[in-house]
C-alpha positions in Angstrom: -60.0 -100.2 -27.6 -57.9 -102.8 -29.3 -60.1 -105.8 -30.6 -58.6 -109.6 -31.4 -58.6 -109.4 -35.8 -61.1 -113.0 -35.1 -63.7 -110.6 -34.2 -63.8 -108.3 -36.9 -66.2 -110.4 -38.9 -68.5 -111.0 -36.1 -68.3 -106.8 -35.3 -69.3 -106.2 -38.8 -72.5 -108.7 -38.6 -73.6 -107.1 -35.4 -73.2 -103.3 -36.6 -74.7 -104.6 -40.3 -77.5 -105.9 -38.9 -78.1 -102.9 -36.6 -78.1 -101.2 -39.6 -80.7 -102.9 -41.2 -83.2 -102.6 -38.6 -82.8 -99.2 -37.9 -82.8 -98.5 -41.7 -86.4 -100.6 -41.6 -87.2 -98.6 -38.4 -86.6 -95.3 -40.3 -88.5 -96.8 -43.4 -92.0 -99.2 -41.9 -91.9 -97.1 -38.6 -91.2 -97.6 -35.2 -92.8 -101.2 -35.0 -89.1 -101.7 -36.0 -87.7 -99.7 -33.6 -88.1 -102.4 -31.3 -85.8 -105.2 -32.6 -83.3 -103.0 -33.6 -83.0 -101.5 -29.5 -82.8 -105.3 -28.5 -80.2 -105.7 -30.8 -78.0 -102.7 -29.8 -76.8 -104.3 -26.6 -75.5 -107.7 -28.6 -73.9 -105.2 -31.5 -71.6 -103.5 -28.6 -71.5 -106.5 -26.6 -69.2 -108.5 -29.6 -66.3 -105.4 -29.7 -66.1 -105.9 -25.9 -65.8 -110.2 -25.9 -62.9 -109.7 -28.7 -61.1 -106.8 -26.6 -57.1 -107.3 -26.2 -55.9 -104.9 -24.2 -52.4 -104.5 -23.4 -50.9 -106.5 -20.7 -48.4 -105.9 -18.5 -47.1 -107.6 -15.1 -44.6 -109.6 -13.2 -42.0 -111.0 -15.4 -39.3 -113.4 -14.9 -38.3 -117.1 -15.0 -39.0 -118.2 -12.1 -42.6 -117.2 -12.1 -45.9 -118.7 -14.6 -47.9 -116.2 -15.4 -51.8 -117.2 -15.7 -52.6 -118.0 -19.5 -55.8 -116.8 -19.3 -58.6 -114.5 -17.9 -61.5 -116.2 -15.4 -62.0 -117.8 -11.9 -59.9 -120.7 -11.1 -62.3 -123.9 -11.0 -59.8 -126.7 -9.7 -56.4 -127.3 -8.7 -56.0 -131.2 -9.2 -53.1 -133.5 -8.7 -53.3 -136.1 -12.2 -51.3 -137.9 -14.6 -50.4 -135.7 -17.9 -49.3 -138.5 -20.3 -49.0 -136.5 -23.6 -46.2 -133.8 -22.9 -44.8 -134.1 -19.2 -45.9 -137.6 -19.2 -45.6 -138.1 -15.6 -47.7 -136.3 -12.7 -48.7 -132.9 -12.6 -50.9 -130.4 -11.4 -53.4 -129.1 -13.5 -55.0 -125.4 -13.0 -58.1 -125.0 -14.7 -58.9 -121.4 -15.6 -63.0 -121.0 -16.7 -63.8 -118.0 -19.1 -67.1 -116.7 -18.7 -68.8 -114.8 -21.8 -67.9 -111.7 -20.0 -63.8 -112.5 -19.3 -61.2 -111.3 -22.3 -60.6 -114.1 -24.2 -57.3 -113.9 -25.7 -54.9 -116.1 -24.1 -51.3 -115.5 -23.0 -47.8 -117.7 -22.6 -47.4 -118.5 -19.3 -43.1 -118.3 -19.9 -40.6 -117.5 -22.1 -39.4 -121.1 -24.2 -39.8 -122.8 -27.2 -43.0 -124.9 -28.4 -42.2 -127.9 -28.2 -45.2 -130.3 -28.6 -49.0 -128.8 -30.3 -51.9 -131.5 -30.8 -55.5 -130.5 -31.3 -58.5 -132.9 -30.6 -61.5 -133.1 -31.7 -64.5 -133.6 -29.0 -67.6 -132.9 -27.5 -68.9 -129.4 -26.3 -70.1 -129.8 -22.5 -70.2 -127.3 -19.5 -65.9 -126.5 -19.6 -66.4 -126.3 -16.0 -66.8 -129.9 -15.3 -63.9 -132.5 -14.4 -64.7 -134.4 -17.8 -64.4 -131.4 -19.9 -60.1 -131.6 -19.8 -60.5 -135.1 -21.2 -63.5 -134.7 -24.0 -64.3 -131.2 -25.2 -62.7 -129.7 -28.0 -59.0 -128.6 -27.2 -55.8 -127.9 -28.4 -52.5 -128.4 -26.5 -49.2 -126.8 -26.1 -46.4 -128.2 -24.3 -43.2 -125.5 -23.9 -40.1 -125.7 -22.8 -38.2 -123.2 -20.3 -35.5 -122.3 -19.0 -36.9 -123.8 -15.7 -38.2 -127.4 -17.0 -41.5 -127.8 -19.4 -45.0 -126.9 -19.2 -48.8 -127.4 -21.1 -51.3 -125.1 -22.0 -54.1 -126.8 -22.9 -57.0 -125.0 -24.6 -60.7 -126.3 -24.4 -63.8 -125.1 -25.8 -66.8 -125.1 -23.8 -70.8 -125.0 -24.2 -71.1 -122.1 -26.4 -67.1 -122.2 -28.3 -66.6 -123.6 -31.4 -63.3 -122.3 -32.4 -60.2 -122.6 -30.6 -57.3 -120.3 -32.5 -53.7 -121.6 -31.2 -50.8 -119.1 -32.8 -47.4 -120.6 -32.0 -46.1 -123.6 -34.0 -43.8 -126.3 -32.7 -40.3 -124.8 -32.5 -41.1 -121.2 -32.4 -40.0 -119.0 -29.7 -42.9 -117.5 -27.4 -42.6 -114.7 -24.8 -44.0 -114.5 -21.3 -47.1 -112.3 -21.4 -47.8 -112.4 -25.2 -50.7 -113.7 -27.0 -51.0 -117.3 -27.3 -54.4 -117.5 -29.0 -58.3 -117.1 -28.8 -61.6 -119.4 -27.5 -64.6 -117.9 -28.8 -67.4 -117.4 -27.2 -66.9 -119.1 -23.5 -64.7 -121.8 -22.6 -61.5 -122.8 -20.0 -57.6 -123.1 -20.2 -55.7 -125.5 -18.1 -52.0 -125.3 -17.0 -50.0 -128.4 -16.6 -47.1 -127.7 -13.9 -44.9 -130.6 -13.0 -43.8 -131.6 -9.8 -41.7 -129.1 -7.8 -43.8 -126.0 -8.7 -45.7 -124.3 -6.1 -49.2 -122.9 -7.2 -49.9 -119.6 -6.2 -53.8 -119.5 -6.4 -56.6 -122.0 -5.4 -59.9 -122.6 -6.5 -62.2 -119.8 -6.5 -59.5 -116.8 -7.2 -60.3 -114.4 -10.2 -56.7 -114.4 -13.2 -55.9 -112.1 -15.2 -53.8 -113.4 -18.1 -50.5 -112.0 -18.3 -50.5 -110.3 -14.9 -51.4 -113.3 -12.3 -48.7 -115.2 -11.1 -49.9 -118.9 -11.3 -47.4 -121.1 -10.0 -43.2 -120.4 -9.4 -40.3 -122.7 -10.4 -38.5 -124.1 -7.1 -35.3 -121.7 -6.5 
């Protein structure tokens, strides 16, 4: 199984500490035995959050692939002054603790606008979340017109990892970053787009077509 490099260091705490408490198992007996079974779960539990496993899926222009993994929590009509800067429709994408958390371009472009803001950690699921939790933006542009990727941290995240800078050239379907630890992803489509899922579908990053470019 391919792991994310961000989780190495967390996979080496979880296995070290393992090894501690079975070593102290071995050595003060099996009152130790204990801890270190109630610990086993969390140690394979990190190699599974930072799994990346290869992607593959409908491809092509016209189509915006889903930028991350998770259940769709709203599709919302708004106003997306920083990159479009005009209206837009806003897909929100909520990871669980369960989901893959590497994210994915949702088109082939260039980067054209990044910005990260600092800001609270509440529920990602709620409406409020897109405007004051933790995120980092990316607006691309397409062949088709321009789009945003916005990145937010949620209850339990504290680290958003973005890996495209502005004017580098991205690829449909290839990794875009990392949230650790639970959080959400929201697409900004502009007008003329038709979104192909609604609240309460399950994406897969990479695979799920989110929305299509008018012909």
């Amino acid at each position: 199984m391919r792991v994310a490099p961000e989780g190495l260091p967390f996979m080496a705490g979880g296995l070290g500490i393992l090894a501690l408490l079975l070593a102290l198992a071995a050595w003060l007996g099996g009152a130790w035995l204990w801890p270190a079974l109630c610990w086993l779960p969390v140690a394979l539990w990190v190699p599974w959050f930072f799994r990346d496993p290869e992607r593959s899926g409908p491809r092509g222009d016209r189509l915006v692939v889903a930028p991350a993994d998770g259940k769709v929590v709203s599709v919302v009509e708004v106003e997306e002054p920083e990159f479009l800067r005009g209206p837009a429709t806003r897909v929100s994408v909520f990871m669980n603790v369960f989901n893959v958390h590497v994210n994915r371009h949702p088109v082939d472009g260039t980067v054209e606008y990044r910005n990260y803001r600092a800001g609270k950690f509440v529920n990602a699921t709620l409406e409020k979340a897109s405007e004051d939790n933790e995120q980092m933006s990316i607006g691309i542009r397409s062949r088709r017109g321009a789009l945003m990727v916005r990145q937010i941290a949620g209850l339990v995240a504290r680290r958003i990892v973005t890996d495209a800078q502005v004017g580098d050239t991205v690829r449909q379907g290839e990794r875009l970053g990392l949230i650790r630890f639970g959080s959400r992803v929201d697409t900004f489509v502009p007008p003329g787009t038709t979104v192909a899922v609604q609240p309460g579908d399950h994406t897969t990053a990479g695979v799920t077509v989110l929305a299509e470019w008018p012909s």
